[in-house]
TIRO-2110 file (N, C-alpha, C; in Angstrom, 1 decimal):
// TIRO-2110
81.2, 13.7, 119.3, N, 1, A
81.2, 14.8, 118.4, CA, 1, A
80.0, 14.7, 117.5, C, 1, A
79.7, 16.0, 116.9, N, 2, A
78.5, 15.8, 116.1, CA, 2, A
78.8, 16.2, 114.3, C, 2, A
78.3, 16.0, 113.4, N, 3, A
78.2, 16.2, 112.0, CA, 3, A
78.4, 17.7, 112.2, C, 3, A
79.4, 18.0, 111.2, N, 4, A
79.3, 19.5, 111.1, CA, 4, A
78.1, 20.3, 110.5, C, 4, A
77.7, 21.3, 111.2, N, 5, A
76.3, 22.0, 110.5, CA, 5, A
77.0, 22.8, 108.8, C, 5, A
75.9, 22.8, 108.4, N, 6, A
76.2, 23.5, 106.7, CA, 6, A
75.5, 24.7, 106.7, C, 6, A
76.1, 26.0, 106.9, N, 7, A
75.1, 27.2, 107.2, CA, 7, A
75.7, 28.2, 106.2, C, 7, A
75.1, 28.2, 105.1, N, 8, A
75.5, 29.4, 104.3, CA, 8, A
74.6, 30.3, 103.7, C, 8, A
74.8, 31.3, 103.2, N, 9, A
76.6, 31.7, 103.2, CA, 9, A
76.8, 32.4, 104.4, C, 9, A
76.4, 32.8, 105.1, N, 10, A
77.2, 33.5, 106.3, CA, 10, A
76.9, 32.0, 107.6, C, 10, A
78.1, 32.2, 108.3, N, 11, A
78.5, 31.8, 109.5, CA, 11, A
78.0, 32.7, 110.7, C, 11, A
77.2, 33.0, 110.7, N, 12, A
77.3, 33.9, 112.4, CA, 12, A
77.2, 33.0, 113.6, C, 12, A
77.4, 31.8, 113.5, N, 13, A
77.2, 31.5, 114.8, CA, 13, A
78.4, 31.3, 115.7, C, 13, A
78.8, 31.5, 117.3, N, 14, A
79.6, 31.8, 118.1, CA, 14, A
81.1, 30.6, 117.5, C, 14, A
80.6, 29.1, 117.4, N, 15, A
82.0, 28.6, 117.2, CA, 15, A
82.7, 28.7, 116.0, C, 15, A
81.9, 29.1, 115.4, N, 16, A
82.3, 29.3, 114.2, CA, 16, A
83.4, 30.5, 114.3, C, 16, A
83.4, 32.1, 115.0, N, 17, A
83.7, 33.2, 115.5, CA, 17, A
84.9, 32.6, 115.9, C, 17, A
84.6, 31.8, 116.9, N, 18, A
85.6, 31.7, 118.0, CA, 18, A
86.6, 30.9, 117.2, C, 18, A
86.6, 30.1, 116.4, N, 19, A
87.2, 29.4, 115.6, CA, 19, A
88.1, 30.0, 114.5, C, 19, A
87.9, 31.4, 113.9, N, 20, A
88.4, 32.6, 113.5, CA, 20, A
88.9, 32.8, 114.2, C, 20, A
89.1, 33.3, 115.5, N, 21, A
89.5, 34.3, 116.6, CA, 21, A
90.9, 33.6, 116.9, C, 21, A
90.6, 32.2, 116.5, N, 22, A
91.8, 31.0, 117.6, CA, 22, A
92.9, 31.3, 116.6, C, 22, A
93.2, 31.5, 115.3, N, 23, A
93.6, 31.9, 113.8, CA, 23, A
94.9, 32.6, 114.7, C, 23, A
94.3, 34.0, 115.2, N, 24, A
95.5, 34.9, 115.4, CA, 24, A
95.3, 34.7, 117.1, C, 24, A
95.4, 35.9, 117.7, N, 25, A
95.6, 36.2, 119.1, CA, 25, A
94.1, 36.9, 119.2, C, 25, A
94.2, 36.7, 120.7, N, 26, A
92.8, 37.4, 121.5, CA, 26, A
92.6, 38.7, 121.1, C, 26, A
93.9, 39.3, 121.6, N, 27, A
94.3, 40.7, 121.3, CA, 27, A
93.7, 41.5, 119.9, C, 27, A
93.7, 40.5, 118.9, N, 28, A
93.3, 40.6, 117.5, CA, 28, A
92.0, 40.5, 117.7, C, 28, A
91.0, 40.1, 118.6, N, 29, A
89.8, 40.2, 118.2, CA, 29, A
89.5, 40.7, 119.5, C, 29, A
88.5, 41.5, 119.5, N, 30, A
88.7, 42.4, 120.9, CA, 30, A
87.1, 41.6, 121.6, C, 30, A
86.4, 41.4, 120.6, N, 31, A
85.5, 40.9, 121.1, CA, 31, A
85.4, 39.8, 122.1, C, 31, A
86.6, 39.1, 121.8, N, 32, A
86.3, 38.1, 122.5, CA, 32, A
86.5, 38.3, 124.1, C, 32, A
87.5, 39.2, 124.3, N, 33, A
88.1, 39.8, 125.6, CA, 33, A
86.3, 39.9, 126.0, C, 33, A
85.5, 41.2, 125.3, N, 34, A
84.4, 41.4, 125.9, CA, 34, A
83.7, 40.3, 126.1, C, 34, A
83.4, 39.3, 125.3, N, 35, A
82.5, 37.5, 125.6, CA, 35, A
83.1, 37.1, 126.9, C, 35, A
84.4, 37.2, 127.3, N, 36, A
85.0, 36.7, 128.6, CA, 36, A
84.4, 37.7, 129.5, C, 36, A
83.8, 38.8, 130.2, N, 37, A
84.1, 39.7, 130.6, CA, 37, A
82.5, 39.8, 130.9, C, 37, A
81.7, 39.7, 129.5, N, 38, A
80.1, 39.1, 129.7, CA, 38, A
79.6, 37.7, 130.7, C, 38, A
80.9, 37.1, 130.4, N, 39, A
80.5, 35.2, 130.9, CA, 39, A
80.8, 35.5, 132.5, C, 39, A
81.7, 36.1, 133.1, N, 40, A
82.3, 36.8, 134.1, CA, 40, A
81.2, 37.5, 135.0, C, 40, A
80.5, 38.6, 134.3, N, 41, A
79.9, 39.3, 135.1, CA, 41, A
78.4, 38.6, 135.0, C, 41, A
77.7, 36.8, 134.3, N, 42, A
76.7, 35.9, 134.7, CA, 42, A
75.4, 36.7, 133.2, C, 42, A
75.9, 37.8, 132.3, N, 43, A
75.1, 38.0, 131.5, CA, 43, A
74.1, 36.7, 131.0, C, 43, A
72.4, 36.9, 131.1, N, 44, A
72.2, 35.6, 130.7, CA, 44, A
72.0, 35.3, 129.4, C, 44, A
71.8, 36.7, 128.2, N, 45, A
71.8, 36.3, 126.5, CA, 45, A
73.2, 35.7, 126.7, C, 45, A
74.7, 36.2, 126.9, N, 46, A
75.6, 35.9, 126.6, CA, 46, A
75.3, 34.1, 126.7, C, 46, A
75.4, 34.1, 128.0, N, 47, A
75.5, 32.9, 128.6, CA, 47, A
74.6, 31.7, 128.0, C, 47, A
73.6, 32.4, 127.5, N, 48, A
72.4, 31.5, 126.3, CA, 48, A
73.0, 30.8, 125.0, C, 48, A
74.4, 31.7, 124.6, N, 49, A
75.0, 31.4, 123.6, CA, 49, A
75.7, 30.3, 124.0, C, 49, A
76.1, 30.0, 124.9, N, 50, A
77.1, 28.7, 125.2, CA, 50, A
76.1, 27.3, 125.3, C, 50, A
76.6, 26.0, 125.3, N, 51, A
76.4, 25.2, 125.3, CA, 51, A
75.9, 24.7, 126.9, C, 51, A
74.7, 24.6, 126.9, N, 52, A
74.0, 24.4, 127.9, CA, 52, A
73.9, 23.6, 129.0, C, 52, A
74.8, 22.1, 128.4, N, 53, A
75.5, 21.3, 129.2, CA, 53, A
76.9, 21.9, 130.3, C, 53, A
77.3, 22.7, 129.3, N, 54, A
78.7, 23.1, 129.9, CA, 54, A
78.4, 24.6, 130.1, C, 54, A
77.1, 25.2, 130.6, N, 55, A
77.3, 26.4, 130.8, CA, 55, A
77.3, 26.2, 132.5, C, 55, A
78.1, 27.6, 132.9, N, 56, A
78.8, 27.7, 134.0, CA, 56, A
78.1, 27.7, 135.1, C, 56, A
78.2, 27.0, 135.8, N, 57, A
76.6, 27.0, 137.0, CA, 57, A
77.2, 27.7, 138.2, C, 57, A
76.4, 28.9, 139.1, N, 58, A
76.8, 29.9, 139.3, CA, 58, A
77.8, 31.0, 138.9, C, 58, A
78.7, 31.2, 140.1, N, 59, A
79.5, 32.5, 139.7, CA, 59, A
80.6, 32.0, 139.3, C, 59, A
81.1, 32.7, 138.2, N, 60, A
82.6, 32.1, 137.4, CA, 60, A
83.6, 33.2, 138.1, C, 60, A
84.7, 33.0, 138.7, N, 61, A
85.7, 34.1, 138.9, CA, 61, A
86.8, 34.2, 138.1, C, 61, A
87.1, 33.2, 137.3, N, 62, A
87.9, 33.3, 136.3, CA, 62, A
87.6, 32.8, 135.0, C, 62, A
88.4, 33.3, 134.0, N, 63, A
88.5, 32.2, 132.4, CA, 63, A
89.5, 31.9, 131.6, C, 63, A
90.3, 31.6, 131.6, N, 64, A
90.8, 31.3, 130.7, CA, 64, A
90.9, 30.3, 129.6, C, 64, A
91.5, 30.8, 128.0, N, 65, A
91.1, 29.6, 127.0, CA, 65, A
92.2, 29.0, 126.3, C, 65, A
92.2, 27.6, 126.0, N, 66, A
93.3, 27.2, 125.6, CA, 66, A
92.9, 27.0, 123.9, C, 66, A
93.6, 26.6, 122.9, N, 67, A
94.1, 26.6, 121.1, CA, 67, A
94.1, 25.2, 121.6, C, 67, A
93.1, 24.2, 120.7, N, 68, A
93.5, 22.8, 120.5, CA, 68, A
93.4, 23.0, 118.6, C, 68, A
94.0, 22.1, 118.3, N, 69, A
93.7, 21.6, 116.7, CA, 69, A
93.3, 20.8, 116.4, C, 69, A
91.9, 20.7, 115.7, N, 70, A
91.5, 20.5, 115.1, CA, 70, A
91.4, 19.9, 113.6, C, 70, A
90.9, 18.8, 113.4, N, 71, A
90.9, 18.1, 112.0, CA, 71, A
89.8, 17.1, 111.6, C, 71, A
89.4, 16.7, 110.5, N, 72, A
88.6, 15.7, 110.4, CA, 72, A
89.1, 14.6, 110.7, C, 72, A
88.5, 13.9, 110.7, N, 73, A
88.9, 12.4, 111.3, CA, 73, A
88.8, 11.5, 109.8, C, 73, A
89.8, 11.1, 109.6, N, 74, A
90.5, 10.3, 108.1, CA, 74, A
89.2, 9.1, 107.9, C, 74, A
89.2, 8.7, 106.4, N, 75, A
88.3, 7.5, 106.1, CA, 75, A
88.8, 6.5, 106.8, C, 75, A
90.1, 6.2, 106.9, N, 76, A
90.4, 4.9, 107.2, CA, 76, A
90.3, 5.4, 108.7, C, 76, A
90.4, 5.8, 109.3, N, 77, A
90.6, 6.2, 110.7, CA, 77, A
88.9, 6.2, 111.2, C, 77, A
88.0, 5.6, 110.6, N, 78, A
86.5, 6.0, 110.5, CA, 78, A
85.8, 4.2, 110.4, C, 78, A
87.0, 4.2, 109.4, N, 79, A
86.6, 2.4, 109.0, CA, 79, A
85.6, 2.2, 107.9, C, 79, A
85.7, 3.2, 107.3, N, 80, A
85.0, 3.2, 106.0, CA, 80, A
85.6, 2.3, 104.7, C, 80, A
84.9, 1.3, 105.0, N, 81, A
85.6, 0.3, 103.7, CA, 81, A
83.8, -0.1, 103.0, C, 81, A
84.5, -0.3, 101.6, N, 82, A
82.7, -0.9, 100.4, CA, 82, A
82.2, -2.0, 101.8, C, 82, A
81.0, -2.1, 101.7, N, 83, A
80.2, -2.9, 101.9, CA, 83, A
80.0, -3.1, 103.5, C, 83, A
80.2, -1.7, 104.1, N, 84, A
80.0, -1.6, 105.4, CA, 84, A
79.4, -0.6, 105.8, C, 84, A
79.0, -0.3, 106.7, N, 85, A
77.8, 0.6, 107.1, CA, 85, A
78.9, 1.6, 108.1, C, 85, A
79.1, 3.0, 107.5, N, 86, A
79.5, 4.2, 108.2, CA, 86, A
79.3, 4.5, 109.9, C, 86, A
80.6, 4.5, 110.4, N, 87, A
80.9, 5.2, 111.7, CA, 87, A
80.7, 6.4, 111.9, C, 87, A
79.3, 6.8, 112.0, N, 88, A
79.6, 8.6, 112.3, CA, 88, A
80.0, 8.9, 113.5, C, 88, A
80.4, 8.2, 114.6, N, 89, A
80.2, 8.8, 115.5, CA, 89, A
81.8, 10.2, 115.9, C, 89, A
82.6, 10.0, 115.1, N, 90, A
84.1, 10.6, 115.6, CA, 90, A
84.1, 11.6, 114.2, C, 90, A
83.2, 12.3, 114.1, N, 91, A
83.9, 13.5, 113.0, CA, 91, A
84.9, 14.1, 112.9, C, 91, A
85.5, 14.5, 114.6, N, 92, A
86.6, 15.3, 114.7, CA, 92, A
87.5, 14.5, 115.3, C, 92, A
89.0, 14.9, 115.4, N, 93, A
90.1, 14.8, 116.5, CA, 93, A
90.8, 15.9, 116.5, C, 93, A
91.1, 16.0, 117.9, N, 94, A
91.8, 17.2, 118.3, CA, 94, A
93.2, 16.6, 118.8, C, 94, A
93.9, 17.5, 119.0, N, 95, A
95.3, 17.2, 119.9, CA, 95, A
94.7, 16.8, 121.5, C, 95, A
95.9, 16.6, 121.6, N, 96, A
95.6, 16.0, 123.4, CA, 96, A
96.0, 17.1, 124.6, C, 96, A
95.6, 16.8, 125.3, N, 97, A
96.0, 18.1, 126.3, CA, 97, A
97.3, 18.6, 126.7, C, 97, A
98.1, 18.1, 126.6, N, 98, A
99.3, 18.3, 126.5, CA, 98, A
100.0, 19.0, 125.7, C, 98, A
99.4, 18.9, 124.2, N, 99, A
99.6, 19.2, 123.3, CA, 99, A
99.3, 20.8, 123.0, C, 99, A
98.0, 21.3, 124.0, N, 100, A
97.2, 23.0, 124.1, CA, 100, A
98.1, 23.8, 123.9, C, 100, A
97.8, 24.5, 123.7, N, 101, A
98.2, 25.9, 124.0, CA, 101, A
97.4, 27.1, 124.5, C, 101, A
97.9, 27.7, 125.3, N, 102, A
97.1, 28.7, 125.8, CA, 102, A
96.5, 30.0, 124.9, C, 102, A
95.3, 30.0, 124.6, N, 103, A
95.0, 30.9, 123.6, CA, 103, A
95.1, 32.5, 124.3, C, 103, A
94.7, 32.1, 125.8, N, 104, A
94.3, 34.3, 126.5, CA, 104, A
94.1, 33.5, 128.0, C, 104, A
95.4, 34.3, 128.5, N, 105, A
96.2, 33.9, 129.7, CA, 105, A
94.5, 34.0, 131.2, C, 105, A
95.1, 33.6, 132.0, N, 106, A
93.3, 33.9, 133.2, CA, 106, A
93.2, 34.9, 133.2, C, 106, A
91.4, 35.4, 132.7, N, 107, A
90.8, 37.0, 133.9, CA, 107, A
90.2, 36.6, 134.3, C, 107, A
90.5, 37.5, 135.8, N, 108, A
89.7, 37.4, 136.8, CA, 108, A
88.8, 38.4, 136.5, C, 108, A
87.6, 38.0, 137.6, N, 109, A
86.3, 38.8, 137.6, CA, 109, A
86.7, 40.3, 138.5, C, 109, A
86.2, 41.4, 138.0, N, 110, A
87.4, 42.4, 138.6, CA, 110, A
86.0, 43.4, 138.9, C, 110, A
END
């Protein structure tokens, strides 16, 4: 995981969105339906927006996304005690997979 970025005052960037969107239902943000629907039909600005390691190589015929939770990762859970030199490497923890929930059930490429 990486140090959270500090971008103010506005947030426009995609996880940040999507991180809003996870809040309520898909349904409630319509856009995101359309982001699926862009990734789907290989748009390549869309697809510029994603993370480059994990962007989709070839054709995607489905998507679906699952709700994990999120949190900082505790001092003591970090090992931050006086007179020792800081763990950055674990900023975050999420739930485990088991734990998901389905955020917006599969679309198919139609």
């Amino acid at each position: 995981t990486t140090a959270p970025q500090w971008i103010a005052p506005f947030h426009p960037r995609l996880d940040w969105q999507m991180w809003f969107a996870a809040l309520g239902s898909y349904q409630s943000s319509p856009w995101v339906v359309h982001l699926v629907d862009k990734i789907l039909e290989g748009s390549v600005p869309v697809l510029n927006l994603l993370d480059a390691d994990r962007n989709p190589k070839g054709n995607v015929s489905s998507i679906r996304a699952f709700r994990y939770y999120y949190d900082f990762t505790r001092i003591e859970e970090k090992g931050f005690l006086p007179n020792r030199s800081r763990n950055l490497d674990n900023w975050w923890w999420r739930t485990e997979d088991e734990e998901k929930e389905e955020y917006m059930p599969p679309v198919e490429k139609g």
